[in-house]
C-alpha positions in Angstrom: 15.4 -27.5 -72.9 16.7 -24.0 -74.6 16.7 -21.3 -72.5 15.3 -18.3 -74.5 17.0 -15.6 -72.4 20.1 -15.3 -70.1 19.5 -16.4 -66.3 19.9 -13.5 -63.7 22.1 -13.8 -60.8 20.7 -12.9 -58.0 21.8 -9.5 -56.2 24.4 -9.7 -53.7 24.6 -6.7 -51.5 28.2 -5.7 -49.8 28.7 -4.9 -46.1 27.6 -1.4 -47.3 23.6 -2.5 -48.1 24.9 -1.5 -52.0 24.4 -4.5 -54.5 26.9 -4.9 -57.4 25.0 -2.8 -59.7 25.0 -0.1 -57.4 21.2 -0.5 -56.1 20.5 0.0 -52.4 19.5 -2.7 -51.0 16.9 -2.4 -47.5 18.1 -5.0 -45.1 15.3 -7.2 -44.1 16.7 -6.2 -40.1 14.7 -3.0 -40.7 12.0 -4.5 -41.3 9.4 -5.4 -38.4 10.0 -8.8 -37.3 6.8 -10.8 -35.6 3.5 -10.2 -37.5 1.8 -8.9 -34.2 4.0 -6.4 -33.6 2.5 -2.7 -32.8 4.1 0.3 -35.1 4.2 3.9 -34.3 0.7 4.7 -35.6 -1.3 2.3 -33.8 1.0 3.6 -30.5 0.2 7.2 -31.7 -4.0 6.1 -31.6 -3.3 3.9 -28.2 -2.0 7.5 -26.5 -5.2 9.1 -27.7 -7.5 6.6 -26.8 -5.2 5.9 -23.0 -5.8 9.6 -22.6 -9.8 9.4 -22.8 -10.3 5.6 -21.1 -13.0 6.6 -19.6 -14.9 7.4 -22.2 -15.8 6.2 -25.8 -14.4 8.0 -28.9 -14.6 7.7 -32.7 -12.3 7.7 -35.6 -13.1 11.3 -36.4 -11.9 12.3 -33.2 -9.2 10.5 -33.6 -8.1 11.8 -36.8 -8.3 15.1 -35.0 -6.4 14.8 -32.2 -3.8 12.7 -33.8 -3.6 15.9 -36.0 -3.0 18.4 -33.0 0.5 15.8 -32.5 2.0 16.5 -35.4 0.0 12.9 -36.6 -1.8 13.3 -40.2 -4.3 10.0 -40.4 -7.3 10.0 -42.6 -10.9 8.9 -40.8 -10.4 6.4 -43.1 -7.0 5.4 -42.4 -7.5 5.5 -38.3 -10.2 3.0 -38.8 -7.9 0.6 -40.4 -5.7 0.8 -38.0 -8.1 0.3 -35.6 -9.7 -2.9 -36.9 -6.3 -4.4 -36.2 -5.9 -3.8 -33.3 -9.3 -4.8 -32.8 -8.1 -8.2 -33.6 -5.9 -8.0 -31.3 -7.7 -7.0 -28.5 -5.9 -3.8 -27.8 -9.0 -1.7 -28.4 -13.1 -2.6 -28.1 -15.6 -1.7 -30.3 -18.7 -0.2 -28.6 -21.0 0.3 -31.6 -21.6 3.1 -33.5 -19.9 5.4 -30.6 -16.4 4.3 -31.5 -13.7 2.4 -28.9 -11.5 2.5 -25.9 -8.8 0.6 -24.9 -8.1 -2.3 -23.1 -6.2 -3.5 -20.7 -3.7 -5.4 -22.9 -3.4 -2.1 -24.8 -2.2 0.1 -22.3 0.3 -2.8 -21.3 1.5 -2.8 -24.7 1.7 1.2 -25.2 3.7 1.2 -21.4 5.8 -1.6 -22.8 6.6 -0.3 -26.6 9.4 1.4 -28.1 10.9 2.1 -24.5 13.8 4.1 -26.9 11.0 6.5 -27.5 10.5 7.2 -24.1 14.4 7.9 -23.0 14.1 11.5 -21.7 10.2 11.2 -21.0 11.0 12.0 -17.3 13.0 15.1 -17.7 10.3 16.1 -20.4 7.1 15.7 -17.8 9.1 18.2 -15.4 9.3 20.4 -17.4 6.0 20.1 -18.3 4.5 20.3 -15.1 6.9 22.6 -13.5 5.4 25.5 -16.2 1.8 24.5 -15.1 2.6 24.5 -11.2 0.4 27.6 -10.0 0.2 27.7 -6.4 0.6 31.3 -5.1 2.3 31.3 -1.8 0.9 34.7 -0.7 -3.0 33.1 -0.5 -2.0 29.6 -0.5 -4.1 28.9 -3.6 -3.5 27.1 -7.2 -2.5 23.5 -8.6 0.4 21.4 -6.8 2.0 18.3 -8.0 0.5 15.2 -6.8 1.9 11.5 -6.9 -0.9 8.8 -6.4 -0.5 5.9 -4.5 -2.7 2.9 -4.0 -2.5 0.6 -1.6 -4.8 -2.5 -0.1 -7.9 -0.8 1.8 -7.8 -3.7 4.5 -4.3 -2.4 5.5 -5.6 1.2 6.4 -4.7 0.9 9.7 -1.7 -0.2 9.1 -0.7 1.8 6.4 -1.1 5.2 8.7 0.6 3.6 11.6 3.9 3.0 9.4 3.3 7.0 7.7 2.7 8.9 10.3 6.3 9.3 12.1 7.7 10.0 8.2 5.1 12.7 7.6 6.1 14.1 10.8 9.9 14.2 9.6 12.0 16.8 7.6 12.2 14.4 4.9 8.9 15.3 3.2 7.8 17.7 1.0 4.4 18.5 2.8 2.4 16.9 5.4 -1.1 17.7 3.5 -2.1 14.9 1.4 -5.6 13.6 -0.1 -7.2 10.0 0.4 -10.1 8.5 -1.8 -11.4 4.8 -1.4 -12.2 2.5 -4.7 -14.1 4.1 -7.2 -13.6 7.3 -6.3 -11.1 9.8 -8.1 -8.1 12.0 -7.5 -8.0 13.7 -10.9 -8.8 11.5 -13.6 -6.6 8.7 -11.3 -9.7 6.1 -10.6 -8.8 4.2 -7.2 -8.9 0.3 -8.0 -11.5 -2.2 -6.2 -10.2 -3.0 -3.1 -7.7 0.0 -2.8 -7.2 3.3 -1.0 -5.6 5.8 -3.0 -3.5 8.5 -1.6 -1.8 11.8 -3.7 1.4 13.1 -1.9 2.7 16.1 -2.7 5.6 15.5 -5.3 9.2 17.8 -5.4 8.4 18.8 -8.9 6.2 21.4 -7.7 9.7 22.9 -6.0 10.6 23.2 -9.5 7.4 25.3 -10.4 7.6 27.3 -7.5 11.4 28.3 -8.0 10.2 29.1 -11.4 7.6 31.3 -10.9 9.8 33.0 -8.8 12.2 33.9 -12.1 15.1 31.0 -10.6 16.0 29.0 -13.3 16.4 25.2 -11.5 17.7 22.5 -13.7 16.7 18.3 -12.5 19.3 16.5 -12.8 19.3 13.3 -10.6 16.9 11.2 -8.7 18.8 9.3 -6.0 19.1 7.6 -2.4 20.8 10.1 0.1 21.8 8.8 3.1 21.0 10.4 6.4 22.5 10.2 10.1 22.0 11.9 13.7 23.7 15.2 11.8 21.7 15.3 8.8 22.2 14.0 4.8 25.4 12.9 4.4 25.9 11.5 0.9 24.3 10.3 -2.5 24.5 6.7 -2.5 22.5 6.0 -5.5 21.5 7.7 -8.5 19.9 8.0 -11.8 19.6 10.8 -14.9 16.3 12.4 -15.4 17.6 12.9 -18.6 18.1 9.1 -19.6 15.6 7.3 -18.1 12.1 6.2 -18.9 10.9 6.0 -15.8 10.9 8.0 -12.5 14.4 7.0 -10.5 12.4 7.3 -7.1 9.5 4.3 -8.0 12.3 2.3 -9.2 14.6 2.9 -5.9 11.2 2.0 -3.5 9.8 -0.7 -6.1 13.6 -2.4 -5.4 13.4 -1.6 -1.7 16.3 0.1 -1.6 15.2 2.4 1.1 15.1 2.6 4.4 12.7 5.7 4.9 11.4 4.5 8.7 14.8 3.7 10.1 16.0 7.4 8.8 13.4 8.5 10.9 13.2 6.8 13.9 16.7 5.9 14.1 18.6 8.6 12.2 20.2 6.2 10.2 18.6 5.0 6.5 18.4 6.4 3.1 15.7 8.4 1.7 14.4 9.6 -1.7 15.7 12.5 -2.7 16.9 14.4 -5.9 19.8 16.9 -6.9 19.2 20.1 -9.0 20.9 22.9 -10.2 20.6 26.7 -9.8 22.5 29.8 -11.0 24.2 31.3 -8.2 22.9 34.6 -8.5 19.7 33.4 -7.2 21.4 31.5 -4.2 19.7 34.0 -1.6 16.4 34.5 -3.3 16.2 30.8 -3.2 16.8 30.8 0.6 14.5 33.4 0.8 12.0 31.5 -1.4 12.5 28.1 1.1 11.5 29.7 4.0 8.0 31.5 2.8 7.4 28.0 1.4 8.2 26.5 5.2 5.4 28.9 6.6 3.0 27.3 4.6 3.8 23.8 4.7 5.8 22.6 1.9 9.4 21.7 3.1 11.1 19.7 0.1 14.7 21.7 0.0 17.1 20.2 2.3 19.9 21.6 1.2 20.7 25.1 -0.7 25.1 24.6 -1.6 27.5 27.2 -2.1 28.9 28.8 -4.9 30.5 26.6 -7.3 30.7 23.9 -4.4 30.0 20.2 -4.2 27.0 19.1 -2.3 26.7 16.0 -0.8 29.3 14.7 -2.7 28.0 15.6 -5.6 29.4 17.9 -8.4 27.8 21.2 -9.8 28.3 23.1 -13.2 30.1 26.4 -13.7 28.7 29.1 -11.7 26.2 27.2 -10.3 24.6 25.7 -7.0 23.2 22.5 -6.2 19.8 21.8 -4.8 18.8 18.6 -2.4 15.0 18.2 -2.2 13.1 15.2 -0.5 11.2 12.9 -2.7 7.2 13.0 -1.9 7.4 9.7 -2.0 9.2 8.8 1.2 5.8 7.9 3.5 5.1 5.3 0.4 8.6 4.2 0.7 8.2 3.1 4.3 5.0 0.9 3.5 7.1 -0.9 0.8 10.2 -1.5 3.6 7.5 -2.7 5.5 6.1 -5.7 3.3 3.2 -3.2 1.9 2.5 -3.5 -1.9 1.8 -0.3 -3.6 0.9 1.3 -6.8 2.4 4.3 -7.5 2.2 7.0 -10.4 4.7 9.8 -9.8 4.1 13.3 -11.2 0.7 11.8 -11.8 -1.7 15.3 -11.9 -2.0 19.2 -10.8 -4.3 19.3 -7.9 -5.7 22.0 -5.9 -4.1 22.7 -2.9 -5.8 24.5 -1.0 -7.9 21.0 -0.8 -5.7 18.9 0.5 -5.6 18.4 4.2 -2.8 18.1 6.7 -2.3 13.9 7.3 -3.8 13.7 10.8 -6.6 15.1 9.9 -7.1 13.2 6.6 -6.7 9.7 7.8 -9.4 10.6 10.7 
């Protein structure tokens, strides 16, 4: 058979994605492999819809807040999106009204591009440090909470294991608040069978130094290790700045701590975490620790000196470290003790002045 034109070699791209005409060539590595997987706009819709579960919303409202993120989506568009992931069961359809999401979507939007959520930690800190608003002089405005759940049946239990750490130093405040299944603590719903409890966490330290014009820099989450005297060292830690999730669940979750023998036996490792401040506001800071020990809140442990190391631990120029518990230390013993938990830290701001000291809480 003639051939009425000249065949065409196929292109051939070098090691530098250039073919030998020149053309750029897009490396099928960039594109999404797996026909199921999610991209960054039906994650962007997942956030909006995880941030309203509770209720139904439609594409209109969706279009709109997407917009308010920096997100540009056409009604039309969002409802596209949406029908896919309809299909695959990360969102329901509830009429007319619009959808919410299910269960396997909020798996698959705490799963997804984890590179996306490097730094999300340091981030929510400084997020909720700003919006920490307790006011020290009346003992009114929003604290920190993180909210753990653990099995109602083990109440009992659960308090007999707490209450010698909330009677310790190594808290940040004995005033907590409990809610059974169903019930709230924010928008945090308390799961059948559960009992949740919000703890105080040592971000608000953070919003309190800053309201008090200290600038205080996170820089670690770790495991300090304590003895008759006192904390002695850092034995474990991790970057705020790097990680995607909060150093102190993962330390408990791994049961890495030893919370009730710190107490009873003044020997174990605790949460705790390592910040910075200038050391021009080294004395206002003491200041500072002890108006917040009148009132209940004890997270510092440790103010350094100038320029010094503290527990072991480096500081930058002209600077002073910063040891404060973790709130999460009473939760900590459960898990030493065989307890599952649940745990969101730096979860919501809550009210203060309606929390209630532990004793009286747990009555």
């Amino acid at each position: 058979m003639a051939h009425t034109g000249e065949r065409r070699r196929p292109t051939v791209a070098n090691a530098h994605g250039l073919s030998r005409e020149g053309r750029i060539i897009i490396r099928s590595a960039f594109r999404p492999s797996g026909k199921n997987r999610v991209n960054k706009t039906m994650l962007a819709i997942l956030r909006v819809l995880d941030k309203h579960r509770e209720s139904v919303i439609g594409s209109r409202e969706i279009s709109r807040q997407l917009k308010l993120h920096g997100v540009d989506l056409s009604e039309r568009t969002v409802r596209y999106h949406l029908k896919i992931m309809d299909a695959r069961g990360l969102t329901r359809v509830y009429g007319k009204e619009g959808r919410k999401i299910t269960r396997k979507g909020s798996e698959e939007l705490a799963n997804a591009l984890v590179s996306e959520r490097v730094g999300f930690i340091i981030s929510r800190i400084e997020t909720l440090s700003y919006q920490t608003s307790l006011d020290l002089a009346t003992s009114a405005g929003q604290v920190i909470l993180n909210v753990s759940c653990f099995p109602a049946r083990s109440l009992q239990e659960a308090v007999r294991i707490m209450k010698p750490v909330f009677a310790s130093p190594y808290v940040m405040s004995d005033r907590v608040v409990l809610a059974r299944e169903g019930q709230g603590i924010g928008d945090v719903v308390v799961p059948e069978g559960m009992v949740g409890m919000g703890t105080v966490c040592s971000v608000t330290i953070n919003g309190l130094l800053l309201k008090a014009g200290i600038p205080i820099a996170s820089k670690f989450g770790g495991l300090v290790e304590v003895d008759e005297e006192g904390p002695t060292r850092f034995v474990a830690l991790i970057s705020y700045e790097g990680s995607s999730l909060d150093p102190h669940v993962v330390f408990m979750k791994s049961r890495m701590t030893s919370a009730t023998d710190a107490v009873k036996h003044r020997a174990g490792k605790i949460l705790a975490s390592f910040r910075e401040i200038p050391v021009v506001c080294i004395e206002e800071a003491r200041r500072l620790n002890e108006r917040m020990h009148e009132m209940g809140i004890g997270g510092i442990l440790l103010i350094g000196e100038p320029n010094q190391p503290l527990l072991e631990m480096p500081v930058g120029r002209d600077r002073a470290g910063v040891v404060v518990v973790g709130g999460l230390n009473p939760v900590a013993a459960l898990e030493e003790a065989g307890m599952t938990t649940e745990n969101t830290a730096m979860s919501i701001l809550y009210e203060y002045s309606e929390l209630a000291p532990f004793k009286e809480a747990v009555k």
